[in-house]
LUMMIZA-448414 format. One record per residue: residue in three letters; x, y, z of N, C-alpha, C in turn. Coordinates in pm, 1 decimal, decimal comma. Example, Ala and Ser with C-alpha at 12.3 -4.5 7.8 and 13.67 -1.06 7.14 Angstrom:
LUMMIZA-448414
<ala <1319,0 -569,0 780,0> <1230,0 -450,0 780,0> <1320,0 -330,0 780,0>> <ser <1285,0 -225,0 708,0> <1367,0 -106,0 714,0> <1290,0 3,0 787,0>> 
end
This chain:
LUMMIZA-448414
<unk <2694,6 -3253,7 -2253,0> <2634,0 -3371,6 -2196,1> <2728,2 -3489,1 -2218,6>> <unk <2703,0 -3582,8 -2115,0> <2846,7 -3685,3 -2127,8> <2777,0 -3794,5 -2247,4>> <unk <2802,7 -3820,7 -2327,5> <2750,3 -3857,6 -2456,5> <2766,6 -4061,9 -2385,4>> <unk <2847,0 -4070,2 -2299,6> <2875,9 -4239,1 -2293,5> <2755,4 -4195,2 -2184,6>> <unk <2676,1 -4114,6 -2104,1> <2618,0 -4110,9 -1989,2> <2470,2 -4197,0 -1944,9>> <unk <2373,9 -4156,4 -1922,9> <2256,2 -4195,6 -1911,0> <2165,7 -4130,5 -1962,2>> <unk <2123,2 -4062,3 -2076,6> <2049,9 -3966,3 -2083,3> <1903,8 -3927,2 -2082,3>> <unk <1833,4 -4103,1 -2033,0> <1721,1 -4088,1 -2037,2> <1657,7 -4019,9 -1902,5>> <unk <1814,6 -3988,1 -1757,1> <1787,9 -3937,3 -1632,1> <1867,9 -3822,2 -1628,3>> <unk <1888,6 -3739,7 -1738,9> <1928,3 -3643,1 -1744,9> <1843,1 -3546,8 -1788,3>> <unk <1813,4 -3408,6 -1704,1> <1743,7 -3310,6 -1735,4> <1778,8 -3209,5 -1707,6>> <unk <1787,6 -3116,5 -1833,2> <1809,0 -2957,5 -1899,3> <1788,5 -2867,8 -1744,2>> <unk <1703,0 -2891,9 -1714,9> <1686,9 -2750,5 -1622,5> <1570,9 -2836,9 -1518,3>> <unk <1580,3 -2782,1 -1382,8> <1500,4 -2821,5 -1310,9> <1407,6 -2676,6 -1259,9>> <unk <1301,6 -2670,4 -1317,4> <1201,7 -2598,0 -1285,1> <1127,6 -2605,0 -1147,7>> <unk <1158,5 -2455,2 -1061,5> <1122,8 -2432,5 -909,3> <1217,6 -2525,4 -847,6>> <unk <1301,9 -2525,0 -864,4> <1427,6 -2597,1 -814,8> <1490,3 -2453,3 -713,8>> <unk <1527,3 -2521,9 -527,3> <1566,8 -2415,2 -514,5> <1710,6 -2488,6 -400,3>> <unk <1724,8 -2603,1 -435,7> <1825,4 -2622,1 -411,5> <1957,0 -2517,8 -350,4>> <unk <1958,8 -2455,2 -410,6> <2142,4 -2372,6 -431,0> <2052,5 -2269,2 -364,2>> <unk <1931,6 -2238,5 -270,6> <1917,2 -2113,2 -246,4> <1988,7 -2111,4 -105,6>> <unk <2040,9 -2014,1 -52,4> <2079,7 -1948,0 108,4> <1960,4 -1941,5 163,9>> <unk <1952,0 -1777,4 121,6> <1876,7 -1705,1 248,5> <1792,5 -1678,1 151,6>> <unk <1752,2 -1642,6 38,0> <1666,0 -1591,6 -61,0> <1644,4 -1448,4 -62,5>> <unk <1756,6 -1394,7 35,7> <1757,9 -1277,6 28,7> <1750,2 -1165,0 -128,0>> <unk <1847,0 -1210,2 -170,8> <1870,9 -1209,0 -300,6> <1723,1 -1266,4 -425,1>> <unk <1684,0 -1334,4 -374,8> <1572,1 -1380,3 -501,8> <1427,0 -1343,1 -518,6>> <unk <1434,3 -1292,2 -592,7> <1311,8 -1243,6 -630,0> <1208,0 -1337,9 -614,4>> <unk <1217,3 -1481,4 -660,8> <1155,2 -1573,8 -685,0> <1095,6 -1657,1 -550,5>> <unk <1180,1 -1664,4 -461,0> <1149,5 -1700,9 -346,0> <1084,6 -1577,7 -233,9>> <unk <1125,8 -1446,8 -287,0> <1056,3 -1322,8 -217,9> <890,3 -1311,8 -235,0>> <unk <870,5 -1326,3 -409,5> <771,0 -1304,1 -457,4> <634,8 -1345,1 -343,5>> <unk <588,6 -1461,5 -348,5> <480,7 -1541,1 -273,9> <453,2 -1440,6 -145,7>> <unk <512,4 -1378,6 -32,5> <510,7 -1335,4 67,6> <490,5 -1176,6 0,6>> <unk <573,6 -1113,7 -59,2> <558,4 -954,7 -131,1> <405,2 -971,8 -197,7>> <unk <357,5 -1074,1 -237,4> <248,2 -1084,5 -257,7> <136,6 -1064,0 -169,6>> <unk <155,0 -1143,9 -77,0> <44,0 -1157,3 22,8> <46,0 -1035,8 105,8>> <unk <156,0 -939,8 156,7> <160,7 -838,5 199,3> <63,3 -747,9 89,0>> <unk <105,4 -697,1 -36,1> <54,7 -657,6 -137,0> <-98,3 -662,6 -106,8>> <unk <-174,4 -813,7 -106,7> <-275,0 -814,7 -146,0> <-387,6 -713,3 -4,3>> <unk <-269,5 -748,2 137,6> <-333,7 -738,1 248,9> <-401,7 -563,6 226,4>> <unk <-283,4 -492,0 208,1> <-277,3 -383,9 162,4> <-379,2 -308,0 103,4>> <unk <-410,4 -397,9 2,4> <-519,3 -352,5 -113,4> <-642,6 -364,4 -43,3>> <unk <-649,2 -426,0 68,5> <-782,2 -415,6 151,4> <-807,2 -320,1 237,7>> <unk <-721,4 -225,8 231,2> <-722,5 -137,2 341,2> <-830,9 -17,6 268,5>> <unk <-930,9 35,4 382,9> <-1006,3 112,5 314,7> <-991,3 233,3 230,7>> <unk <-847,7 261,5 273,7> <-798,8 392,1 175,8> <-765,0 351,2 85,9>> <unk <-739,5 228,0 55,6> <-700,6 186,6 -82,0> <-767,6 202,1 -217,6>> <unk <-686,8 240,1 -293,6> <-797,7 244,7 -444,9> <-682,6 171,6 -529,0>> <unk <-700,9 139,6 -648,7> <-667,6 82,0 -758,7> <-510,2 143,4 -819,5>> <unk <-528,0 270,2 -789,2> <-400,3 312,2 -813,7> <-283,4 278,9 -707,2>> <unk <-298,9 230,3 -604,4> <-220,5 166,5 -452,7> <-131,9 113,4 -541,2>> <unk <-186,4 13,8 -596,3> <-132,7 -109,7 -619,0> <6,5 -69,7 -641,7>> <unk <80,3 -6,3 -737,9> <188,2 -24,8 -728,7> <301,8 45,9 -600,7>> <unk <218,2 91,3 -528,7> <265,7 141,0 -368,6> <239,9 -15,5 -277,7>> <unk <139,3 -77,9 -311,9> <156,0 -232,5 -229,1> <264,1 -276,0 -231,4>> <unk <265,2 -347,1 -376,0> <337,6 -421,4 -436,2> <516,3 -379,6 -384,4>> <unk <540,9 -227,9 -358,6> <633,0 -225,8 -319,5> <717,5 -269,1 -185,7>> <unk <595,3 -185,7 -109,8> <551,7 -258,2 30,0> <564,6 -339,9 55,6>> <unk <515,1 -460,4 -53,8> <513,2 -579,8 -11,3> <648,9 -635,8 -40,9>> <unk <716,9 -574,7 -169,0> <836,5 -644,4 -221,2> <960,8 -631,6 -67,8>> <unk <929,2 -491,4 -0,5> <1063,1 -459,7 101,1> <992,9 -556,4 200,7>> <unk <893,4 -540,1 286,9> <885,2 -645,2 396,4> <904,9 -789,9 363,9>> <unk <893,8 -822,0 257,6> <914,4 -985,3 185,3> <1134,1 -1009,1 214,5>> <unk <1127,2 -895,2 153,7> <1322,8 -831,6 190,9> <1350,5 -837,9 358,2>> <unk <1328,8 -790,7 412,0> <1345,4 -717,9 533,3> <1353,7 -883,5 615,8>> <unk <1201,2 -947,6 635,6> <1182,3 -1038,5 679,8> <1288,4 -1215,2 624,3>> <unk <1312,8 -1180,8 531,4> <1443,1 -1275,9 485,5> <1564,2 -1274,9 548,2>> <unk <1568,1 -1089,2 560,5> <1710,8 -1076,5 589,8> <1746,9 -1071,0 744,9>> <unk <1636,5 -1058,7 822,2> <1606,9 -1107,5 925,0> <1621,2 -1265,3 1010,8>> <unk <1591,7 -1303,2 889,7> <1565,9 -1498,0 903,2> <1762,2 -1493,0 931,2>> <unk <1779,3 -1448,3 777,9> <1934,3 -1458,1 761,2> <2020,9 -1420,6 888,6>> <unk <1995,1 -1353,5 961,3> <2088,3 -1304,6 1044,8> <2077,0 -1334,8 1165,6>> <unk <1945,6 -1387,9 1198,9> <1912,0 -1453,0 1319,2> <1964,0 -1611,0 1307,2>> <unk <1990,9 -1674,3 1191,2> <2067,1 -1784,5 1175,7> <2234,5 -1770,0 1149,9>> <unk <2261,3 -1661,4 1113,0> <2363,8 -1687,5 1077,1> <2470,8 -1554,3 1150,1>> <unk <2390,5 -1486,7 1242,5> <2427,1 -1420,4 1341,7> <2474,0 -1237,0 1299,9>> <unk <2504,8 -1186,4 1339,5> <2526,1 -1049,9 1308,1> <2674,6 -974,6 1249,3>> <unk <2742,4 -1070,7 1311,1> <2891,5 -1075,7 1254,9> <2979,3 -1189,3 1123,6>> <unk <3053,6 -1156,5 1090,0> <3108,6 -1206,2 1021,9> <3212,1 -1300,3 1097,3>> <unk <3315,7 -1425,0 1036,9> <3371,0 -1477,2 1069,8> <3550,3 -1412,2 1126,8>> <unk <3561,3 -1292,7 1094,8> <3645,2 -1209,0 1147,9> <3606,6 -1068,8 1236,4>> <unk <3449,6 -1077,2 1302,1> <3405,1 -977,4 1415,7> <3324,5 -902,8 1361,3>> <unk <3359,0 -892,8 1178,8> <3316,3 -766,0 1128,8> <3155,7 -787,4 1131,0>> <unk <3061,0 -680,5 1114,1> <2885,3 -620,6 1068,2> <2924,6 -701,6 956,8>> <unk <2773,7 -806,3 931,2> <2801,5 -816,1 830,3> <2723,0 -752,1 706,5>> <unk <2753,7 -741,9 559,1> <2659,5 -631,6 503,4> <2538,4 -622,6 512,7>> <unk <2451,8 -745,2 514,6> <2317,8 -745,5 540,1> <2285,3 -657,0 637,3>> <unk <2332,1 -566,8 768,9> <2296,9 -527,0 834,8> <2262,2 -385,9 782,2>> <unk <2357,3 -356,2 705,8> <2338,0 -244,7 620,1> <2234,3 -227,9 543,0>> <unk <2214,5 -333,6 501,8> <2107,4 -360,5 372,6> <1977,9 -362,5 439,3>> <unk <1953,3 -446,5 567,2> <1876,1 -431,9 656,8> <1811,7 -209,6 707,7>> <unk <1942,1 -207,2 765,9> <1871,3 -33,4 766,6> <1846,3 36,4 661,9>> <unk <1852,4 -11,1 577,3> <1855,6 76,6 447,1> <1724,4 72,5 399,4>> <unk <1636,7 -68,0 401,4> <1562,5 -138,8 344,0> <1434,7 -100,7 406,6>> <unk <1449,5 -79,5 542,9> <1391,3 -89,3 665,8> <1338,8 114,6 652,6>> <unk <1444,9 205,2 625,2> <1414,5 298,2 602,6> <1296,1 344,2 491,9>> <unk <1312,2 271,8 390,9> <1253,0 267,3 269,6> <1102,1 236,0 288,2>> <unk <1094,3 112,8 387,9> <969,1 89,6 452,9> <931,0 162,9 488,6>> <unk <948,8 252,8 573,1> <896,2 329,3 653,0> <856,8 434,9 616,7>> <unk <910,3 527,7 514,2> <865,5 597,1 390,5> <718,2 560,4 336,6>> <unk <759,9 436,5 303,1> <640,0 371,1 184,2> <517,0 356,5 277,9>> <unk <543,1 293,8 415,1> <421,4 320,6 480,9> <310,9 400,7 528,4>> <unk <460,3 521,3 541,3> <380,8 673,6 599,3> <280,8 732,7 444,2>> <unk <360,8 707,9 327,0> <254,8 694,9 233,4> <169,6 642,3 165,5>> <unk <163,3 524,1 221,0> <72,8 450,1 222,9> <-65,4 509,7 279,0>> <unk <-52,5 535,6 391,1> <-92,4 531,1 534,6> <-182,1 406,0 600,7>> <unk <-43,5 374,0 608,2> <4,6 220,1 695,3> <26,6 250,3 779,3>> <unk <74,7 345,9 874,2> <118,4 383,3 974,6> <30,7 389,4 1111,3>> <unk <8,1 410,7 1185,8> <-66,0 438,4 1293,3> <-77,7 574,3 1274,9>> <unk <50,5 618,0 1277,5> <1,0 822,6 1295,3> <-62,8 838,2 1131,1>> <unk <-51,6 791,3 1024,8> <-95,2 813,7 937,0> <-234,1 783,1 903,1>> <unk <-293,5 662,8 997,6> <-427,5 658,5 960,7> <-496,5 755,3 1077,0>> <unk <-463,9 805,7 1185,5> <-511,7 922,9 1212,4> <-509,6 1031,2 1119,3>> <unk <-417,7 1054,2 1075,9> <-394,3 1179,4 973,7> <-539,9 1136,0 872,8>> <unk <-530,0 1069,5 829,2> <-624,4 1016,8 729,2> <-784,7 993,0 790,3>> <unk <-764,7 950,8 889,3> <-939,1 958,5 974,6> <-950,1 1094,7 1008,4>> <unk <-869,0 1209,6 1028,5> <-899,5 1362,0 1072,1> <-925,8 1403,7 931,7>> <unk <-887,0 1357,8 827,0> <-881,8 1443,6 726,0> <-1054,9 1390,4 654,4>> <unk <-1049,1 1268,1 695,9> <-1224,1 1200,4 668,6> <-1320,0 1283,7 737,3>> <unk <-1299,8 1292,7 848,8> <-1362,8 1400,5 1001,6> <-1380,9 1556,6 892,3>> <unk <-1246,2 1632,0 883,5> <-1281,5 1740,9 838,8> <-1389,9 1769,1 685,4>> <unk <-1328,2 1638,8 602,3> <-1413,9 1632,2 490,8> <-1564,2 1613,6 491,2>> <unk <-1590,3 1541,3 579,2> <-1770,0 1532,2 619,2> <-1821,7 1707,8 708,0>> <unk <-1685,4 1729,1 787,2> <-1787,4 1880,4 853,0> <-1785,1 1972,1 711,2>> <unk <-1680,6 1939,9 621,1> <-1710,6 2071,1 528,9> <-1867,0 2037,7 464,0>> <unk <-1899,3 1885,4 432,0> <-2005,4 1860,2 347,6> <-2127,3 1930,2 422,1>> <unk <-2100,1 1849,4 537,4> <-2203,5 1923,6 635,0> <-2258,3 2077,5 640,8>> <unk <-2121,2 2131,1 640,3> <-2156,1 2291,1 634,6> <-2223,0 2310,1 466,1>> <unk <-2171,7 2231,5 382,2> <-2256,3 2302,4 226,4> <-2353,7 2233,6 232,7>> <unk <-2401,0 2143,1 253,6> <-2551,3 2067,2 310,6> <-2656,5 2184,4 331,3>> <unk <-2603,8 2229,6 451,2> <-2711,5 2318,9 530,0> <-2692,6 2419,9 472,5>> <unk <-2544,5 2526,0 399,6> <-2564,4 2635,3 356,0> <-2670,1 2622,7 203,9>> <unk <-2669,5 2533,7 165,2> <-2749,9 2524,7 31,8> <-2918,2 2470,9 40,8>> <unk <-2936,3 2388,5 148,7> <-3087,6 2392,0 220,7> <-3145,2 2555,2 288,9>> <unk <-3019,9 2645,4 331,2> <-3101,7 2791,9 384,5> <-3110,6 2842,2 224,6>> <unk <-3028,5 2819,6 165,5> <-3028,8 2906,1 42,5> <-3142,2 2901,1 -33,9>> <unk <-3167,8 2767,6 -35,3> <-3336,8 2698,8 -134,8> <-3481,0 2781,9 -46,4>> <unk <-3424,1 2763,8 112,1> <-3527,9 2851,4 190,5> <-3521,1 2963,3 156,1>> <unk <-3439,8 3024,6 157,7> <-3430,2 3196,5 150,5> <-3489,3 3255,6 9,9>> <unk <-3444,8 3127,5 -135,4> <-3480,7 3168,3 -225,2> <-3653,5 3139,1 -277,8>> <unk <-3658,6 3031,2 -172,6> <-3845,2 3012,4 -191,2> <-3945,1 3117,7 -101,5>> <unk <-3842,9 3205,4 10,5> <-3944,9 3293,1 69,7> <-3985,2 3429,2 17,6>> <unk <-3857,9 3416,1 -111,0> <-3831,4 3496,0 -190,0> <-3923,6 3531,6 -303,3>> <unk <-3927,2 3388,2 -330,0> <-4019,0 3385,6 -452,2> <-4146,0 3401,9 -435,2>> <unk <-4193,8 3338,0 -307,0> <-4358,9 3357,8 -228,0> <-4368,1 3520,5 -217,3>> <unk <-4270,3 3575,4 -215,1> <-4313,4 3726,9 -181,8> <-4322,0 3808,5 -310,0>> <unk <-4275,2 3775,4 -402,0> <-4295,1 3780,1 -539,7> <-4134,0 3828,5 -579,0>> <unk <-4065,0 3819,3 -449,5> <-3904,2 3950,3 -469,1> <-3862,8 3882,8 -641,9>> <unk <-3862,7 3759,8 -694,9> <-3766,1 3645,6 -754,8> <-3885,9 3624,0 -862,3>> <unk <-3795,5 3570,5 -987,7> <-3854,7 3515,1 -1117,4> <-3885,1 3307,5 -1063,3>> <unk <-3913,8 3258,8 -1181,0> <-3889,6 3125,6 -1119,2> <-3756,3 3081,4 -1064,9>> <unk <-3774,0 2959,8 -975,9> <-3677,0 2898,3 -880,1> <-3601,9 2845,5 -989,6>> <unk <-3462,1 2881,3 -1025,3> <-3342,6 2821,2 -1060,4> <-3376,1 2679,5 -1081,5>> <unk <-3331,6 2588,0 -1180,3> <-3291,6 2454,1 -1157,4> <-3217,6 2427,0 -1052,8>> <unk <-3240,8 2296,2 -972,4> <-3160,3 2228,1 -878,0> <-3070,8 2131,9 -932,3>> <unk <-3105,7 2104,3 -1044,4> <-3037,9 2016,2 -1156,4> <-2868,6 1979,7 -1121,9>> <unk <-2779,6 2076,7 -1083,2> <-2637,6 2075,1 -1090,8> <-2630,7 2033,4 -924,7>> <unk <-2709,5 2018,7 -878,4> <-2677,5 1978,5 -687,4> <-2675,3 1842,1 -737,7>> <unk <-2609,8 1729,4 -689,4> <-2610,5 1594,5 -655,4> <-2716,1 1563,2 -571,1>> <unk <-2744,1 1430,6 -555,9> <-2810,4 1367,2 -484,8> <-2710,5 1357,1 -346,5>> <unk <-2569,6 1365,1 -352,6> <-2496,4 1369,3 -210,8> <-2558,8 1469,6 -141,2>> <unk <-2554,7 1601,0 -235,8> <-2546,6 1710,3 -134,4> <-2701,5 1800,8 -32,6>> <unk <-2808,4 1664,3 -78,3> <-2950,2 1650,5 -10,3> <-2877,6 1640,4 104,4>> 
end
């Protein structure tokens, strides 16, 4: 510190200072807020459970990426000052791949929330089918018992209330 200086307008560190930022491609800090809000959107999705979260959060961290580096290159163009790609473009497909991964397991996807509504579809016809196979069964075993074939009727005790 310049000791002859001013030091009552001198300060150590400027907190959320983002001055010196570019593109924020690079910063976590300026990524965060947006990787967030993707994140949170996420967590609303009906397949979502509690364990997502750190599949959001990722989600959210690359499109928070993606969409920066986007900004970046639409301002500052696709080439370099000697013709060349510049790396971001790389970083861009790379990033962009990764997404697309994370979505399909997500199921973020379009074909994936079909996959996921057929697999809802098949899960209700199976219930369906043990529904009714366990309502003939209670019949079969009460016409059973009226005829004297059977001791007393089993507990129902271990059936759920779902599977009424």
């Amino acid at each position: 510190m310049n000791r002859k200086g001013t030091p009552s307008n001198l300060v150590a560190a400027h907190p959320g200072n983002t001055n010196a930022s570019k593109t924020g491609v690079y910063s976590p800090r300026l990524l965060a807020p947006r990787a967030r809000e993707v994140a949170d959107a996420l967590m609303g999705a009906p397949q979502a459970t509690p364990l997502d979260q750190i599949a959001a959060e990722e989600i959210g961290s690359l499109v928070a990426l993606l969409e920066a580096t986007d900004a970046d290159l639409e301002r500052h163009g696709l080439t370099n000052g000697e013709g060349d790609a510049r790396s971001l473009l790389d970083l861009r497909v790379r990033v962009s791949g990764r997404l697309e991964r994370w979505l399909r397991e997500f199921g973020a996807t379009p074909a994936a929330r079909v996959e996921w509504a057929g697999s809802l579809g098949r899960a209700e016809a199976s219930a369906s089918v043990m529904r009714e196979e366990l309502a003939r069964g209670r019949a079969l075993r009460e016409e059973a018992a009226m005829r004297g074939d059977l001791g007393p009727a089993p507990s129902d005790d271990w059936v759920t209330s779902d599977a009424d």
